[in-house]
N, C-alpha and C positions, 0 to 999 in steps of 0.2 A: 722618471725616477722610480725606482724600486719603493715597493712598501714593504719592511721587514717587523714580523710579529714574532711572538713567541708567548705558545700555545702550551699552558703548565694546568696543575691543579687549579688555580686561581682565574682559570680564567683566559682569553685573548689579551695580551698585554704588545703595547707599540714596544719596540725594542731597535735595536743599533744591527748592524750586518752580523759582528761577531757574535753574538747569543740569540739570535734569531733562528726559530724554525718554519715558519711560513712566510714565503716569498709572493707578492704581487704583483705581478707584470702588469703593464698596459700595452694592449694588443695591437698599439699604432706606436708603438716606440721598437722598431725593429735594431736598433743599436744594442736595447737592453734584452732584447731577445736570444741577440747574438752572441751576448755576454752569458748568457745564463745554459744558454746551451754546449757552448762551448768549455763554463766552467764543471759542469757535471757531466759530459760526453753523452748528451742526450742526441737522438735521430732529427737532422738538416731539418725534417718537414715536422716535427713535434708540434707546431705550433700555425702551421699552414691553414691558411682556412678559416683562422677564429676571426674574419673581422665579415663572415658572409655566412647571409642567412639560410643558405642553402646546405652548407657543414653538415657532415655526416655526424650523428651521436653516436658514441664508439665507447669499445671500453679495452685493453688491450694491455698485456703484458710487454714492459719491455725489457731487452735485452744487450747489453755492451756499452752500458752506462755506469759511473761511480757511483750510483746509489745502490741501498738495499732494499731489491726485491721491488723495483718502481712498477706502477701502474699507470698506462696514461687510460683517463676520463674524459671523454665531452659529452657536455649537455649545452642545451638550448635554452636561453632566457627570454622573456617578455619584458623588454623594459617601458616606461609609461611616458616616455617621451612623445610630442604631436609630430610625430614622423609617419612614413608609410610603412605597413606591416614589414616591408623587408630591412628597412633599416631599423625597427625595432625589434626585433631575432636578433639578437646577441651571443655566438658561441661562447662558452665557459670552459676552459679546459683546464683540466688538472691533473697533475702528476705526483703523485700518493707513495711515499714507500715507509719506511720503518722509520727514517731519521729526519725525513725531510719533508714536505709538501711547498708544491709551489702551483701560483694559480696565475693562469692569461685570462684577463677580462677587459672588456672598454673601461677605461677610466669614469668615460662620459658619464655612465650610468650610476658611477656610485652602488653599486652593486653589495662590496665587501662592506666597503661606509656603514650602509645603511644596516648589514650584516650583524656587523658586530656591536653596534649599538642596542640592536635588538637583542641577540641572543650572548654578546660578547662573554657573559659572568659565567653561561652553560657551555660554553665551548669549551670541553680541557684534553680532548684527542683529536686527530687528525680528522679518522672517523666521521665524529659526532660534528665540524666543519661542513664537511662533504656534506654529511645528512641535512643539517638544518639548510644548506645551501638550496639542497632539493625540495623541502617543506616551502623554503622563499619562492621558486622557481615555480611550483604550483602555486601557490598564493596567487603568482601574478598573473595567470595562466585563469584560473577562478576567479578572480575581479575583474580579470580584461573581459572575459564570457560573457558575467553577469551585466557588463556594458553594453555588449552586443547584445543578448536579451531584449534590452529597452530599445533600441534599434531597430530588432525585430519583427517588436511588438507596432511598433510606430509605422514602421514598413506595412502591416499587415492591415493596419487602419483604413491607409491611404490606396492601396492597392486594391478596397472595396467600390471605393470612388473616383479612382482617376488613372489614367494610364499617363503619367505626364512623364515625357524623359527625366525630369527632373530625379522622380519617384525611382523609374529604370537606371539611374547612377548609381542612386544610394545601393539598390541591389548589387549590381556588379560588383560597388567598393566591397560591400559585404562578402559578397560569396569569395571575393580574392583571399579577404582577411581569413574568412574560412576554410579557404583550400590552404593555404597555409601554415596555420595554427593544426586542422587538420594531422597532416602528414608531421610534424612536426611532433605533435604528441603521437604518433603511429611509429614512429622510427625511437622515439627516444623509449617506449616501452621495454623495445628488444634489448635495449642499453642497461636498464634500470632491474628487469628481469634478471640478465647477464650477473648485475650487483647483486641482488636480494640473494640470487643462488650462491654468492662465497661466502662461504662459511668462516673464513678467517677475518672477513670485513664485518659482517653479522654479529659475528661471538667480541670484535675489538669494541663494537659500538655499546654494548652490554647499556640499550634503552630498546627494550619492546615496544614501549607506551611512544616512543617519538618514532619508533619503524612504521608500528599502528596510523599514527598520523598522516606520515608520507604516503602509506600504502593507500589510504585513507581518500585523500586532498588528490591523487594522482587518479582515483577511479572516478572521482566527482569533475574531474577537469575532463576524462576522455566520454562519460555520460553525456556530459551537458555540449561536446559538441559533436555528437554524433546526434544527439537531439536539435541540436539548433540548425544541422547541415542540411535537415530532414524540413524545421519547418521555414526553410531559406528555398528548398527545392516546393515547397507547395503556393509560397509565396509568388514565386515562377510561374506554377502551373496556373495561379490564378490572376495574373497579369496578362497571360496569353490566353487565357480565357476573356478576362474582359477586352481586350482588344479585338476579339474575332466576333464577339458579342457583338462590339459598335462596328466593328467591319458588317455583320451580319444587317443591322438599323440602317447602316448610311446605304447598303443593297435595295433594301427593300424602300427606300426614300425616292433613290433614284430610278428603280422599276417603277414608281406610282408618279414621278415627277415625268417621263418618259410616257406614261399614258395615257397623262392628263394634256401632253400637249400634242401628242398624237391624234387626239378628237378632232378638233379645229381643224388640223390637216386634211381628215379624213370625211369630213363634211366637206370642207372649201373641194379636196376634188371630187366628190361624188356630184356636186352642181359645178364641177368647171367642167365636164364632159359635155360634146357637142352631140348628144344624141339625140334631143328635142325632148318634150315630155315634159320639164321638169318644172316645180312652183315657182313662181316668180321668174320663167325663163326672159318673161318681156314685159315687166312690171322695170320702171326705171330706182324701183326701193329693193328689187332683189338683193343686191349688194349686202344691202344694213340688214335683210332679216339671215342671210347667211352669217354673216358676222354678230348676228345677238344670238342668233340659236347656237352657234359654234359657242358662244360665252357660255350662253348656259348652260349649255352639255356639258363642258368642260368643269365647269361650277361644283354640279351634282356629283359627277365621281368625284373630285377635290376634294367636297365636303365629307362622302362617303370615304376615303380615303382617308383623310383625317380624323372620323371618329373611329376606325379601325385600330387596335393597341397592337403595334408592333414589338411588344414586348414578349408576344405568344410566339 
């Protein structure tokens, strides 16, 4: 079902279809998609792509449509659902003109809901919509981070003391999340940029202090993970470090465990050769003193062996 608003001085206000200027779609209701495109002679693929996390962020004029002067926008949401980072990328896409705005989002998310709850009494242009949409879009973007952070930080604890796969999961989940959100904030810059540079978008929003913000909250999101992708890859490097460490311990375990039973071999044959000569060759206790002295040779490196610190 359609959510029809209308966006005055006053404010975001619920409205009926015939006095409404912003439109809601939901991105899995392809009947109402069909409808809406087909009412304002929008392009077949307008809306293609909003239910995957992979969506390109675009921003594009269009052309041979009933509206005036339309723009279409996609950006990329974080919603905080306990999903995997691909099904929580959310395309948002919007379509911006003089008379009209109309927005495709998951319903699931509650997205606009929550929208205009928050900011619903300072929305009174199309514009300022759009914008605070973007200030929301970082927000979530900056709280998801600040989660991963403590993740990180936890990650880095354990990774002093233990190589357990358990530990190597939680990495990999991580670095996914990362490459992800990553590229995600990398592609939508170019998109956001694209926006800051129009001048008729800029001069319609007539709020510095809430461009400041966006501009703001968008460099603190692409900081903090180009910072956390950095200490995710050292994380790595110190995982592969301590495992080659104990790879390194469990070497020199089994060189000293191979030497120490090399001895006994190497006594038992040096008196099993039949070349005469040797102590005990016709004592009926030669047996047992080959076999005590192989002990105790064997003993003395052990011990010597063991109080050596393989840690050097």
């Amino acid at each position: 079902m359609l959510d029809d608003y209308f966006i005055g001085r006053k404010g975001v206000m619920t409205t009926d279809e015939d006095h409404s200027n912003w439109l809601v779609i939901d991105s899995s209701n392809t009947k109402e998609i069909e409808q809406v495109i087909k009412k304002y002679e929008l392009p077949q693929d307008i809306f293609v792509g909003v239910s995957y996390p992979e969506e390109v962020s675009r921003m594009e004029e269009l052309t041979g449509t009933s509206l005036n002067q339309p723009i279409s926008l996609v950006l990329l949401n974080l919603s905080n659902e306990k999903e995997t980072i691909e099904k929580r990328l959310t395309p948002i896409s919007f379509v911006y003109s003089n008379d009209l705005l109309i927005s495709c989002v998951d319903k699931k998310t509650d997205f606009f809901v929550r929208l205009i709850e928050k900011y619903g009494q300072v929305i009174n242009t199309f514009e300022k919509a759009i914008a605070y949409s973007i200030l929301e879009i970082y927000t979530h973007f900056v709280k998801e981070l600040k989660v991963m952070k403590k993740k990180i930080d936890a990650l880095d604890k354990e990774a002093r003391k233990t190589t357990e796969n358990e530990e190597l999961y939680k990495q990999a989940d991580l670095e996914r999340e990362i490459v992800y959100i990553d590229h995600t904030l990398r592609d939508q810059k170019a998109t956001l940029d694209q926006l800051w540079q129009s001048e008729s978008f800029v001069k319609k929003l007539t709020d510095d202090g809430l461009l400041y913000d966006i501009q703001l909250r968008q460099r603190q999101a692409e900081k903090m993970i180009l910072i956390y992708r950095d200490l995710l890859e050292s994380i790595g490097d110190l995982f592969n470090g301590m495992m080659d460490n104990h790879l390194n311990h469990l070497m020199k375990y089994l060189d000293s465990a191979a030497l120490i039973i090399s001895i006994p071999a190497l006594i038992a044959g040096i008196w099993g050769m039949n070349t005469g000569g040797l102590p005990g060759e016709r004592s009926g206790l030669g047996f047992l003193f080959v076999l005590i002295g192989s002990i105790v040779a064997a003993g003395i490196v052990g011990y010597h062996l063991y109080r050596k610190d393989y840690t050097k």
